[in-house]
C-alpha positions as CSV (number, residue, x, y, z in Angstrom):
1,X,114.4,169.8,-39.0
2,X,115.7,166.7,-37.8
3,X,118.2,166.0,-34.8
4,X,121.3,163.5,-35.4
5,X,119.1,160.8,-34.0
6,X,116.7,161.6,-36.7
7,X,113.9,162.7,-34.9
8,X,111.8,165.5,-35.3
9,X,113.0,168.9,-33.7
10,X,111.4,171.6,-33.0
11,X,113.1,175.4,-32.4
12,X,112.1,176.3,-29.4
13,X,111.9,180.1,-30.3
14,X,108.9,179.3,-32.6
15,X,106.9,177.5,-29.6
16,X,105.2,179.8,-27.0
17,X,107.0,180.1,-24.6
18,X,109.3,182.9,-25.7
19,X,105.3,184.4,-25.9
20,X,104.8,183.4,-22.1
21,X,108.3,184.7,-20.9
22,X,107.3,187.3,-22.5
23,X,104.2,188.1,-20.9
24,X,105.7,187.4,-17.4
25,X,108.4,189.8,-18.0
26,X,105.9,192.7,-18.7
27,X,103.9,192.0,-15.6
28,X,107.5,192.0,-13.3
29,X,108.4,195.2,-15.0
30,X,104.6,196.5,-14.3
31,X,105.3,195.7,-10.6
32,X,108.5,197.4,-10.1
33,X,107.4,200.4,-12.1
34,X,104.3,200.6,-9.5
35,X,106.5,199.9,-6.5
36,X,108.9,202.5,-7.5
37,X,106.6,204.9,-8.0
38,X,104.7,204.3,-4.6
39,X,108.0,204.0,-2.5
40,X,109.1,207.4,-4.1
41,X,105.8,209.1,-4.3
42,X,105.8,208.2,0.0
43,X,109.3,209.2,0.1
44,X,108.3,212.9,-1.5
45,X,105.2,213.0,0.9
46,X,107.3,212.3,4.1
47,X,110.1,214.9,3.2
48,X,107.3,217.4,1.9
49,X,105.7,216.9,5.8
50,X,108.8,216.8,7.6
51,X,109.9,220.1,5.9
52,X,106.7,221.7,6.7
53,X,106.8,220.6,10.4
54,X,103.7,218.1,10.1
55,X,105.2,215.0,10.9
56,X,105.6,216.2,14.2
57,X,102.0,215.7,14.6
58,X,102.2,212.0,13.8
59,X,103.4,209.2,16.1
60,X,107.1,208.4,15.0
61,X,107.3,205.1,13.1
62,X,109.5,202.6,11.7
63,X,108.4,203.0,8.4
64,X,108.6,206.4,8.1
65,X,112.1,206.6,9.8
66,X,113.0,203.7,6.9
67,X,111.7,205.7,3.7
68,X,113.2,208.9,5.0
69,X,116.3,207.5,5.4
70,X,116.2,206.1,1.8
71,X,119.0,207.0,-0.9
72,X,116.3,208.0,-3.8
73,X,118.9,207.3,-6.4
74,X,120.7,204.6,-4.8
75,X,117.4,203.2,-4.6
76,X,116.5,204.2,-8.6
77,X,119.7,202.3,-9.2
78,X,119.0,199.4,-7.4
79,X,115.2,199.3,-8.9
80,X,117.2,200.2,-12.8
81,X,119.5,197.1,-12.3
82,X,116.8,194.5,-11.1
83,X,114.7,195.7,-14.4
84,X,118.1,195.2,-16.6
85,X,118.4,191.9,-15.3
86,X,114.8,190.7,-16.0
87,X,115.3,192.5,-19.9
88,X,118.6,190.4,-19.9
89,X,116.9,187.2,-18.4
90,X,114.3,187.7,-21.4
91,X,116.9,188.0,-24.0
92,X,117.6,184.5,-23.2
93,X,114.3,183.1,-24.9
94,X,114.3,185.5,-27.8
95,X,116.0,184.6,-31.3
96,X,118.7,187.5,-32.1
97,X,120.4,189.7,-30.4
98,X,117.9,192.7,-30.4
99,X,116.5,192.7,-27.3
100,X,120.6,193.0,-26.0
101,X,120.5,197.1,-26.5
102,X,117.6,197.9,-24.1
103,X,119.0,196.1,-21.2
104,X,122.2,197.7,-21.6
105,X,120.9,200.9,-21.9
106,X,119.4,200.4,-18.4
107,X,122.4,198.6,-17.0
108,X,124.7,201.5,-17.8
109,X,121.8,204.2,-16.6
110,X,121.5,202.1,-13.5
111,X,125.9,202.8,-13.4
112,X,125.2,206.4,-13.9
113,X,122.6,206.7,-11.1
114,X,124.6,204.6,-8.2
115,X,127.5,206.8,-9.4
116,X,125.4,209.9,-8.6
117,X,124.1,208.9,-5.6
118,X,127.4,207.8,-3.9
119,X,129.0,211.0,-5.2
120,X,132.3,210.0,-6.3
121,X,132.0,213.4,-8.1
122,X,134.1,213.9,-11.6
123,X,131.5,214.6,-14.1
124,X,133.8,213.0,-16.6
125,X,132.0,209.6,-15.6
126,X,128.7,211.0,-15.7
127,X,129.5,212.1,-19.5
128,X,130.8,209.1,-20.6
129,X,128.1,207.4,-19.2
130,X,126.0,209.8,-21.2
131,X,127.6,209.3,-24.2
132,X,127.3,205.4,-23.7
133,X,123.9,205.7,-23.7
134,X,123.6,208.2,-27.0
135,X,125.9,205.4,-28.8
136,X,123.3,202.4,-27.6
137,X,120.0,204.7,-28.4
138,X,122.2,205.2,-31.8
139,X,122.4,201.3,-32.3
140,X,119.0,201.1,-31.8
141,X,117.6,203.7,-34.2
142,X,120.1,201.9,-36.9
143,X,119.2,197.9,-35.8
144,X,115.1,199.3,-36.3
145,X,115.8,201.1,-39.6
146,X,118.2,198.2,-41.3
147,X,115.1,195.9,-40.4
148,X,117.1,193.7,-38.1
149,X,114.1,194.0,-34.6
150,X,112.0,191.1,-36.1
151,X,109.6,193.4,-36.7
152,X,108.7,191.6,-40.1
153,X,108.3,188.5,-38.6
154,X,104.7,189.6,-37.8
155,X,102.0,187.8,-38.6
156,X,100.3,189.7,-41.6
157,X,96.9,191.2,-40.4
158,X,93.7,189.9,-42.9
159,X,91.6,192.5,-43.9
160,X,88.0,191.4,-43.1
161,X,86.3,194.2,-45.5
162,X,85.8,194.0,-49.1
163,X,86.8,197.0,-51.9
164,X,84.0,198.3,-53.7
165,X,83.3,201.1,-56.1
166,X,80.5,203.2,-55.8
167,X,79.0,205.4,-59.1
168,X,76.4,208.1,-58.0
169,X,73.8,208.7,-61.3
170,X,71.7,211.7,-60.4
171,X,68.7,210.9,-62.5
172,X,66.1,213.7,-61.3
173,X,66.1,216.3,-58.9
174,X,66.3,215.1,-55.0
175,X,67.0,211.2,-56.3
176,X,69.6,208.9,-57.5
177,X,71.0,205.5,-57.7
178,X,74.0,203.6,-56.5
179,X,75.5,200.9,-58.0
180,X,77.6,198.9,-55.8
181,X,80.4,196.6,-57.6
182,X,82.8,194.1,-55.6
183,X,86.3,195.7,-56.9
184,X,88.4,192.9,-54.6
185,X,89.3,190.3,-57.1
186,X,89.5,192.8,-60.1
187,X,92.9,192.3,-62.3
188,X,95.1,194.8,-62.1
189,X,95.2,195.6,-65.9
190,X,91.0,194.6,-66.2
191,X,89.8,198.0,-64.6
């Protein structure tokens, strides 16, 4: 393909570095995952020992005051959004709109949680939230099964092993021969 001045250009989907946005986006995802699960997981502990009367025992700290004193899903919403906007921020260096559905799926359950957590009550919002997110998972059953994910853009995986066909003659009693035939550049119709 060549640009107006008539020099070569290059789409800058096919180069790698959709492939290392990629693999950058992964690992921030890993580290909010882990961070969400260890500042809830410490949260659980901390209301599990102040229930039970054994955080008396222990010094009062910052810390603990802070996690305790942590909205769990204001903070799941917070943690949702920030992942939404990485998946968004990723769309950006992809080719097609696929990768659009995920992100809104976790922007709108990121809605759905600060909703919960500053209890505006009405369940009404809470179902159509719900039912946004049934219509997105619907779009992204039927964008997979109309072939439209880039799934087939896939490099074909080369099969390393060859097709034979193997013939047991059993000639006398407790032995036999084999006779081992390379079957992988046979003609169809030749068999």
């Amino acid at each position: 393909m060549r640009n107006k001045a008539g020099k070569e250009f290059s789409d800058p989907y096919k180069s790698n570095l959709p492939k290392y946005i990629h693999v950058i986006k992964v690992y921030l995802q890993f580290i909010i995952g882990l961070l969400l699960i260890c500042v809830l997981g410490f949260k659980g502990l901390c209301e599990i020992l102040e229930t039970t009367h054994l955080l008396d025992y222990f010094p009062e700290t910052a810390v603990v005051t802070h996690i305790l004193g942590v909205d769990t899903f204001s903070y799941i919403a917070n943690t949702l959004a920030i992942s939404a906007g990485i998946e968004l921020g990723y769309m950006l260096f992809t080719n097609g709109p696929d990768e659009a559905i995920e992100p809104l799926m976790l922007g709108v359950t990121s809605a759905a949680f600060y909703t919960l957590s500053a209890n505006f009550g009405g369940s009404w919002v809470l179902g159509i939230y719900a039912l946004s997110i049934l219509v997105l998972m619907y779009c992204l059953k039927k964008y997979k099964d109309w072939g439209l994910d880039h799934e087939d853009e896939e490099p074909e995986k080369i099969s390393t092993s060859a097709s034979y066909s193997v013939s047991v003659k059993t000639e006398s009693e407790g032995s036999f021969s084999v006779d081992v035939e390379d079957t992988t550049n046979r003609v169809a119709g030749g068999l």
